[in-house]
C-alpha positions in Angstrom: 42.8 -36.1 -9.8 46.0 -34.6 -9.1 46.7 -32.9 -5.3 47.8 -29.5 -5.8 47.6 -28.4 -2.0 49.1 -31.3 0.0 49.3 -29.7 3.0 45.6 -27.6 3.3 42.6 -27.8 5.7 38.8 -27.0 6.1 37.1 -24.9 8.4 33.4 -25.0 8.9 32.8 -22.0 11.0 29.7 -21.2 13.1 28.7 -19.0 15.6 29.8 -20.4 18.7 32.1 -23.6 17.2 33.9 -25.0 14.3 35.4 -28.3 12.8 38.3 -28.5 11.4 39.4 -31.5 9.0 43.0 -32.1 7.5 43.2 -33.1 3.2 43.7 -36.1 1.9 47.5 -35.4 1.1 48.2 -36.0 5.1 45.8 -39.2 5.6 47.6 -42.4 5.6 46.4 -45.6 3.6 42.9 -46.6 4.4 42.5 -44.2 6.8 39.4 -42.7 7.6 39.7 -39.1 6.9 37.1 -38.2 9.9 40.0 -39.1 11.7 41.4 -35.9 10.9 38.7 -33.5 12.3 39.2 -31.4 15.2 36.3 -30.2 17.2 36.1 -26.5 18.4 34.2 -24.9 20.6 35.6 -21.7 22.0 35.2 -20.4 18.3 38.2 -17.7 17.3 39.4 -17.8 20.3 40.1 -21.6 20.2 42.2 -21.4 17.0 44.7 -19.8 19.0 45.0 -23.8 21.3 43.8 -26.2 18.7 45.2 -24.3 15.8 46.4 -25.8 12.2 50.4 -25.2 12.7 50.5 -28.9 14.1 49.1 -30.6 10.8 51.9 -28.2 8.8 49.0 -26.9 6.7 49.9 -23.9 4.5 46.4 -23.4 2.9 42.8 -22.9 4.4 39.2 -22.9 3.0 36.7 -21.8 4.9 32.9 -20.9 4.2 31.9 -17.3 3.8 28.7 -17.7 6.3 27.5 -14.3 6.9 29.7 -13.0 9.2 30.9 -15.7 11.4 34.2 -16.1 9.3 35.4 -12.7 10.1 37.1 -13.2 13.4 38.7 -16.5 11.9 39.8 -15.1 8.9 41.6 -12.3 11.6 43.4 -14.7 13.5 44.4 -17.2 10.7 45.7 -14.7 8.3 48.8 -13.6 9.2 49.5 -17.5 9.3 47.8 -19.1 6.3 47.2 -18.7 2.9 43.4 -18.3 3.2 40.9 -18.9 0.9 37.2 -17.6 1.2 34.6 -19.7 -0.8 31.4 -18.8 -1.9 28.9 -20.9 -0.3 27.0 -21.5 -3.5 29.9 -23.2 -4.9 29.7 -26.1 -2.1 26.5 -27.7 -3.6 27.3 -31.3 -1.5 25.2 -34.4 -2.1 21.7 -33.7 -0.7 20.7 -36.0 2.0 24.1 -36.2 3.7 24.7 -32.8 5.4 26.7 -32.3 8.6 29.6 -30.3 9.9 32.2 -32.8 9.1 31.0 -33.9 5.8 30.8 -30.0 5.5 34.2 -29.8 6.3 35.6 -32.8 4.7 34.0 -32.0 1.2 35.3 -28.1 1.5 39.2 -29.6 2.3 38.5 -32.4 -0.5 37.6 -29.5 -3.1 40.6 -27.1 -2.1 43.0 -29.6 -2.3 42.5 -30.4 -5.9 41.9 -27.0 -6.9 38.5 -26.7 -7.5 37.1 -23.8 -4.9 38.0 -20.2 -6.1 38.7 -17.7 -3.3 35.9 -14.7 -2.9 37.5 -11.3 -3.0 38.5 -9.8 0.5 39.6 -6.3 0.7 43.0 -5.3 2.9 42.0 -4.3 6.7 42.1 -0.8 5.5 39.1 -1.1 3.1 37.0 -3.5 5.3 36.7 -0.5 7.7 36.2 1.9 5.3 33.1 -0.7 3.4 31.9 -0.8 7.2 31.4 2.5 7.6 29.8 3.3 4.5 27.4 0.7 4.3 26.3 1.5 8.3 25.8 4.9 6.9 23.6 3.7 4.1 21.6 1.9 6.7 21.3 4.9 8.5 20.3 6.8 5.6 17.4 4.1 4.9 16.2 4.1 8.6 15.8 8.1 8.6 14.3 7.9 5.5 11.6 5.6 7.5 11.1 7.5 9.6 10.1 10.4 7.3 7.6 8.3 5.5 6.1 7.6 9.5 5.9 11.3 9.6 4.0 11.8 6.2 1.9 9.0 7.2 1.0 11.0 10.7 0.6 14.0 8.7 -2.1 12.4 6.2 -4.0 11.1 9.9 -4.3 14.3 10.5 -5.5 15.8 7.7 -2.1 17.8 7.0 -1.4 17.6 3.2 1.9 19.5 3.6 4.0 16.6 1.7 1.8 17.7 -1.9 3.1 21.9 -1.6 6.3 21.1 0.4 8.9 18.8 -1.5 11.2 17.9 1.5 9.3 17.8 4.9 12.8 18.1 6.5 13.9 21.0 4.6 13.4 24.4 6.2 10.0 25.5 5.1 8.7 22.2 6.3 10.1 22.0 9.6 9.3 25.8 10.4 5.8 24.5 9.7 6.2 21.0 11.4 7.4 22.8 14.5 4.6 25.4 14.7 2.2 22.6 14.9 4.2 21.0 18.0 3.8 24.6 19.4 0.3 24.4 19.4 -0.3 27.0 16.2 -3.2 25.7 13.9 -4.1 28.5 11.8 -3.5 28.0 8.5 -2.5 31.5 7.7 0.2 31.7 10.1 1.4 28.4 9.0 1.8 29.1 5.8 3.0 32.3 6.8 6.4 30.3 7.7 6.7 29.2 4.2 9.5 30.6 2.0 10.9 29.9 -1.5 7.8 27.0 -2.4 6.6 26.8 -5.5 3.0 26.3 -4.7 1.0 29.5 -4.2 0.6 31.1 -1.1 -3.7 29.7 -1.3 -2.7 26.3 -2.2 -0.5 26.3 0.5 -3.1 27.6 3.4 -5.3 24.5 1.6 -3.1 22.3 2.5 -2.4 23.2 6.1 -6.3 22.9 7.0 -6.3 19.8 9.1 -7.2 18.2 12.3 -4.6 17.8 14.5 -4.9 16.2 17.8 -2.4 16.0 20.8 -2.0 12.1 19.7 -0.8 13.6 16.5 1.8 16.2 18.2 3.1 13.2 20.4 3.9 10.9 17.5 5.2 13.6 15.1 7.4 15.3 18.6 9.4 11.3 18.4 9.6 11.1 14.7 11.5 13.9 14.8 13.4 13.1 18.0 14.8 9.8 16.2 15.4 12.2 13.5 17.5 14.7 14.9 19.5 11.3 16.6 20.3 10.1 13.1 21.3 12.8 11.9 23.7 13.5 14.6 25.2 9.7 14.1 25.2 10.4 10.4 27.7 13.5 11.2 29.7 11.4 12.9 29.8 8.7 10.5 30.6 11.4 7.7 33.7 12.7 10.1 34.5 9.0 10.5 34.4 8.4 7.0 36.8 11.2 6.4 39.5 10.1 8.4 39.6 6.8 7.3 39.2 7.5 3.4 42.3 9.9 3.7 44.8 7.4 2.0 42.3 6.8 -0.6 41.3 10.6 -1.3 42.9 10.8 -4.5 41.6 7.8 -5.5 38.2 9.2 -4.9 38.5 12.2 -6.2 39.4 11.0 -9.7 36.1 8.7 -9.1 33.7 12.1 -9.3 35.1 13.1 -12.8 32.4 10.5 -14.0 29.8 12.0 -15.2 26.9 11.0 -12.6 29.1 9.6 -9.7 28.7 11.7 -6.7 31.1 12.1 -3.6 29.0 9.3 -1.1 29.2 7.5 -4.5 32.8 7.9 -4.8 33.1 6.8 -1.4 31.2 3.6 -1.5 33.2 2.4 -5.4 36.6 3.0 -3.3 35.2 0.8 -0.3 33.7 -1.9 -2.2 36.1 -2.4 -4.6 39.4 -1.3 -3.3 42.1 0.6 -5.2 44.5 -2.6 -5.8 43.1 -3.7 -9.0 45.6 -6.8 -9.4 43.4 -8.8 -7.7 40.9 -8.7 -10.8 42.9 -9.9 -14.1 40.8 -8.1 -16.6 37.7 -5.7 -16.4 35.3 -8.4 -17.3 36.1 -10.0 -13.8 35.6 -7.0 -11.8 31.8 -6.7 -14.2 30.5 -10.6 -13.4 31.6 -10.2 -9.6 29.5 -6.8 -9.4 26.7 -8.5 -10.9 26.3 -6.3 -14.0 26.5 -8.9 -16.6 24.1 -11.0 -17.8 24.0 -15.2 -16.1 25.5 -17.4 -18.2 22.4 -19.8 -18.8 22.3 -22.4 -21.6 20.7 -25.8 -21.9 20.1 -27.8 -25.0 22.2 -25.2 -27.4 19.1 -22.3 -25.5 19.7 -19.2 -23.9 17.4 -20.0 -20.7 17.9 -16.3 -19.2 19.9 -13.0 -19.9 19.1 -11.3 -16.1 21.9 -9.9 -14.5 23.8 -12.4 -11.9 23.5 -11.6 -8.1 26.7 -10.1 -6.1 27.5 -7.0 -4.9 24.2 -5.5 -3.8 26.1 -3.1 -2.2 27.9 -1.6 -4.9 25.1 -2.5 -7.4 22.3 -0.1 -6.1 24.8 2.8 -5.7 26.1 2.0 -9.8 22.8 1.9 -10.9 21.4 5.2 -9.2 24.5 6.9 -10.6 23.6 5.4 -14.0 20.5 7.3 -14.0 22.2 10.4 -13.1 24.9 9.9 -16.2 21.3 9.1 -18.2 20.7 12.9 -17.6 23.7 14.4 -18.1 23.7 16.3 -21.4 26.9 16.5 -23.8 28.3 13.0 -22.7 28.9 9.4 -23.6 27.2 7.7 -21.1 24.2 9.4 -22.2 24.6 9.3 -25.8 24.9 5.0 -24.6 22.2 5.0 -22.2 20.0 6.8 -25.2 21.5 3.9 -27.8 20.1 1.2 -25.7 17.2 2.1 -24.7 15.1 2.2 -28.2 16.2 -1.5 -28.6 16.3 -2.9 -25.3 14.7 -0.5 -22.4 15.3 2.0 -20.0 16.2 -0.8 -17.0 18.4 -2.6 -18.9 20.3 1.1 -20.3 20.5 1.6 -16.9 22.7 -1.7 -15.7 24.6 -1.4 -19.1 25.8 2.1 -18.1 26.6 1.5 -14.8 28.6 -1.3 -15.8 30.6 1.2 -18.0 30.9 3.8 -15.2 32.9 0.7 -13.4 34.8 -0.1 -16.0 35.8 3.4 -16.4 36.4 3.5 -12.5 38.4 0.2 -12.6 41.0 1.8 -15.7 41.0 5.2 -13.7 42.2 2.8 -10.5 44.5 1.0 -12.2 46.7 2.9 -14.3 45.6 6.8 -11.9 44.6 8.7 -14.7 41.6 10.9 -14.7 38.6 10.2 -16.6 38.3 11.2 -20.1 35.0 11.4 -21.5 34.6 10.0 -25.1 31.6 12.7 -26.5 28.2 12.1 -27.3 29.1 11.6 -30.6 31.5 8.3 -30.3 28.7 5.7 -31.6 28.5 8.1 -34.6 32.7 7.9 -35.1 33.5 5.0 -34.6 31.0 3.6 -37.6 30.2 6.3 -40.0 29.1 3.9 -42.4 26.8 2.5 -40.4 25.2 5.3 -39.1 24.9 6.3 -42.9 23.0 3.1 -43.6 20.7 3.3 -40.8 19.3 6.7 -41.3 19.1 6.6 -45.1 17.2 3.6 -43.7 14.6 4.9 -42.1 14.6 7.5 -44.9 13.6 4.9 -46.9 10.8 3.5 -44.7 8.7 7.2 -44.6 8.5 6.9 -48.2 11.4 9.0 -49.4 13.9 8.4 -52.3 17.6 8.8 -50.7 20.9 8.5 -52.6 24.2 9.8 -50.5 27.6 9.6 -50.8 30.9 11.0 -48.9 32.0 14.4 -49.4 35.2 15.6 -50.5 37.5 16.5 -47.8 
């Protein structure tokens, strides 16, 4: 097989070291390509004395091992045309793993062409992904922390979370604080109450508990480590702000899709970026989301049809806006999301919609226009014919005679 990179390396990175082996365009005859492997063990900062400029290499392939290729990646690529490489790509020969053979397979593979490189975003957008998914961790740990609470509430006899819809919202803190005040009337409690649906007896019902200073002392640091996250989350938001400034058009455009929020706006721009050339066509951008179905076939047999992993990330946050375009009335993603799910289910509506919210976000990116929604009645334009058919057709099956034709213009 042909050499198309004469002149690359390998890099298996770890935590605390790294080899590094040279390609078989620079061994000489017979030689024994372990020859070529460098030991390091001062990790990133080692590149910097044992690094690749003396074997002339132009390209390196490195594994994408959680996030141990990060500082390499930093120092080698202002120097290097660098590739990434999915680690489930590198399926080696079982029974013959080590850190050379690692490395000598990865070099082996990128010299002949054979590895493709995993999207990395500019610095700008790795900062701005880093924030937002921190925040989203933060978001899940408060969230935790609020279930804690309920939990603590139910040990106590406290059934505010069946009248009160968001225990941190103001009727259900007023309340929650009472209690670490030392009020336990039920009347007064509810008393502090305001704009909840429940009535005023179901409410005083619910508040009827048991609550012991064991309780106060656990709910007292729930909310402690509550108040904490939410100033971090502030900051984060402030943080977020700065650094999203050169891509604030870009996001704004975003939350003309029906069912995309601002956070959600926020998190398409960091994931994917706003240089779209790095995607050739819109169907690359869908398989490395992880919105289309695996590609699966044996023995002429479709084996599977579920939905390939990558991206969680931006997955979870397309699918959650998905069922938010599901409900919004008077537009195509609904009228789609309605389509598909008589014939193939809500879950799988869902992931079909939010890959058309991305592929409506990736056009918008690339060419900056704003979205244009096509109307709820699109699937009924685009074939009248067919629509004809299919509802004469279930005319047909309730028993009734139908004959129909066009009308005049």
């Amino acid at each position: 097989m042909a050499v198309l990179y004469p002149r690359c390396a390998g890099l298996d990175v770890h935590q605390g070291d790294g080899r590094r082996v040279r390609t078989p365009g620079h061994r000489r005859a017979g030689r024994d390509p372990r020859a070529d492997v460098l030991d390091d063990d001062h990790g990133a900062a080692g590149l910097g004395r044992l690094g690749l400029g003396g074997w002339r290499c132009t390209h390196v392939a490195m594994e994408s091992t959680g996030v141990y290729w990060k500082p390499v990646w930093h120092v080698l690529a202002a120097d290097f045309e660098l590739v990434l490489v999915n680690a489930a790509h590198l399926r080696h020969v079982p029974g013959r793993k080590s850190d050379v053979a690692d490395a000598v397979w990865l070099a082996d593979l990128l010299a002949h062409g054979l590895v493709r490189g995993s999207f990395v975003p500019p610095p700008a957008v790795q900062e701005l992904r880093d924030l937002t998914r921190t925040r989203k961790q933060l978001v899940r740990e408060k969230g935790r922390h609020v279930q804690r609470l309920h939990k603590v509430l139910e040990d106590a006899n406290l059934k505010l979370t069946t009248v009160v819809t968001d225990l941190m919202g103001r009727s259900g803190r007023a309340i929650l604080n009472a209690v670490l005040e030392g009020e336990r009337d039920p009347a007064a409690l509810a008393a502090l109450g305001t704009r909840l649906k429940c009535s005023p007896e179901a409410l005083r019902d619910a508040l009827r508990g048991h609550v012991r200073e064991h309780h106060c002392f656990l709910l007292r640091q729930h909310l402690l480590i509550i108040d904490s996250l939410d100033v971090r989350l502030a900051a984060f938001e402030a943080q977020i702000g700065a650094i999203l400034e050169p891509f604030r058009r870009a996001a704004e455009q975003s939350t003309g899709i029906p069912g995309v929020s601002g956070i959600a706006a926020h998190v398409i721009v960091a994931e994917v970026g706003i240089d779209m050339t790095r995607f050739p066509t819109v169907r690359h951008l869908i398989s490395w989301a992880g919105l289309c179905p695996r590609m699966d076939e044996s023995a002429g047999k479709h084996r599977s049809t579920r939905i390939r992993k990558g991206a969680p990330w931006l997955k979870t946050v397309l699918v959650q806006c998905a069922w938010a375009a599901a409900r919004t009335k008077g537009t195509y993603l609904q009228a789609q999301y309605q389509r598909l799910k008589s014939r193939r289910g809500a879950r799988k509506a869902a992931v079909a919609v939010a890959a058309s919210i991305l592929t409506a976000a990736y056009h918008m990116l690339r060419d900056d226009v704003p979205y244009r929604d096509l109307g709820p009645e699109h699937f009924n334009r685009r074939d009248k014919g067919k629509t004809a058919q299919r509802l004469a057709r279930r005319l047909r099956n309730l028993g009734y005679q139908v004959d129909y034709k066009l009308a005049a213009a």
